[in-house]
N, C-alpha and C positions, 0 to 999 in steps of 0.2 A: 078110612078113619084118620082125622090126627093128628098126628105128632105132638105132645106136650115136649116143651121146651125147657130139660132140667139140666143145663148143662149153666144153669147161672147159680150164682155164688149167694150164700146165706146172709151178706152182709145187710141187705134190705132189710130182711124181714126179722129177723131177731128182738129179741126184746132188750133194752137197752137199759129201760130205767129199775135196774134190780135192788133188789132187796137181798142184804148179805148178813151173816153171821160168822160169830166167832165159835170155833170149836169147844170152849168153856162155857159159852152163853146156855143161858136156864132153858128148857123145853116149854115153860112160861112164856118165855119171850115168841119164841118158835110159833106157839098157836097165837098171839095178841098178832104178828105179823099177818098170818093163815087169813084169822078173821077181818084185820083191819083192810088189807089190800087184797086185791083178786088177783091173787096168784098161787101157784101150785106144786112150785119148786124154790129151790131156796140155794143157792150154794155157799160154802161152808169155806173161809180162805182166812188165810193169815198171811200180812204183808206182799199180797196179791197172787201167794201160792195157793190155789183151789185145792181143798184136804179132803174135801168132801160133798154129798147133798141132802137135804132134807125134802122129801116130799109129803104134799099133805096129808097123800095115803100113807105113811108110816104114822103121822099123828093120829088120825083117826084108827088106825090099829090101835094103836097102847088108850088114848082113851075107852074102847071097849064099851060096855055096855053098866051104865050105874042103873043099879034098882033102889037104893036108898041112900040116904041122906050121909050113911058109913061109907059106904063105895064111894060118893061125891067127895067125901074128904080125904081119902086115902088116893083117888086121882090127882087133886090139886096137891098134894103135898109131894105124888110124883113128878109131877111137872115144874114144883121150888126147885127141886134135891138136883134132879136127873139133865145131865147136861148133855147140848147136842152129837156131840165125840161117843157119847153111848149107843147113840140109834143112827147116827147118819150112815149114808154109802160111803164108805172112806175110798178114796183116789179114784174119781169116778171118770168116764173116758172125755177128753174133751176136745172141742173141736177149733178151728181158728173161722175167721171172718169171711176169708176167700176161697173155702170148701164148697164145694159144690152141691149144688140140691141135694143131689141125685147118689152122691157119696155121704152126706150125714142120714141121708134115710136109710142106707146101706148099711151105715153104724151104729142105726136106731134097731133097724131088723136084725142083725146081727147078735147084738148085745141085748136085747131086748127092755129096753130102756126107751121111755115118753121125755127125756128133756137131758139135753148136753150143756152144762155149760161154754162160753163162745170167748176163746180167747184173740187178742191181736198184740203182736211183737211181744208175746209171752206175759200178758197181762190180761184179766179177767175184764171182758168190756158189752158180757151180755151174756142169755142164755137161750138158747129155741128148743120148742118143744114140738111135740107131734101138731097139737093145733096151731102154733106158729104157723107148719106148711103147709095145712090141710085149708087152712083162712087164705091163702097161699093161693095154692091150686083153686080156692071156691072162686075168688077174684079173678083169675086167669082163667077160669072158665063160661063165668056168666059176662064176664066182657065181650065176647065173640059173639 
């Protein structure tokens, strides 16, 4: 069998073009991000220090299930009020550029956590998630 080759560094495949919030911003804003771009994770930073993360499974918790027209309004009026510092992972684990495959899956299984934010020279410059590497591995494997 073999050998995959995960002794290379995360900087490729990351996601670069993120989408960021502020620890004050509305939960409003949070879902209008969710829906408008395809993505699934969000990190939460002030003045490039990562505070925290939102993922879309936390939004789709707290929206829950509406049966009526009262429920729809008392959802939207939590998502004005409710800022993201309420619900996000505060100080989530995070990784640098030049980490290795093989060591943020380690940190993924570990912590048990789908998406690290990706820092370089101490500054927030991306984030990868489980299918970051899984798209990853599918490429490296149907090329052979």
């Amino acid at each position: 069998m073999d050998t995959m080759n995960t002794n290379i560094t995360i900087d490729n495949i990351i996601s670069r073009k993120l989408k960021t919030l502020h620890p004050k911003d509305k939960l409003e804003r949070v879902k209008e991000i969710f829906d408008e771009y395809d993505v699934h994770h969000i990190p939460i930073h002030v003045m490039g220090d990562v505070r925290g993360i939102v993922s879309l499974g936390d939004i789709l918790f707290l929206e829950g299930i509406t049966t009526n027209n009262f429920d729809e309004f008392l959802k939207n009026k939590k998502f004005q009020l409710t800022t993201v510092d309420e619900i996000m992972t505060a100080r989530p684990y995070c990784v640098n550029t030049g980490d290795l495959i093989s060591e943020v899956l380690e940190t993924m299984v570990e912590k048990r956590v789908n998406a690290l934010p990706v820092k370089e020279n101490d500054e927030l410059v991306g984030i990868i998630t489980t299918f970051d590497i899984l798209n990853y591995f599918k490429k490296v494997l149907t090329s052979k």
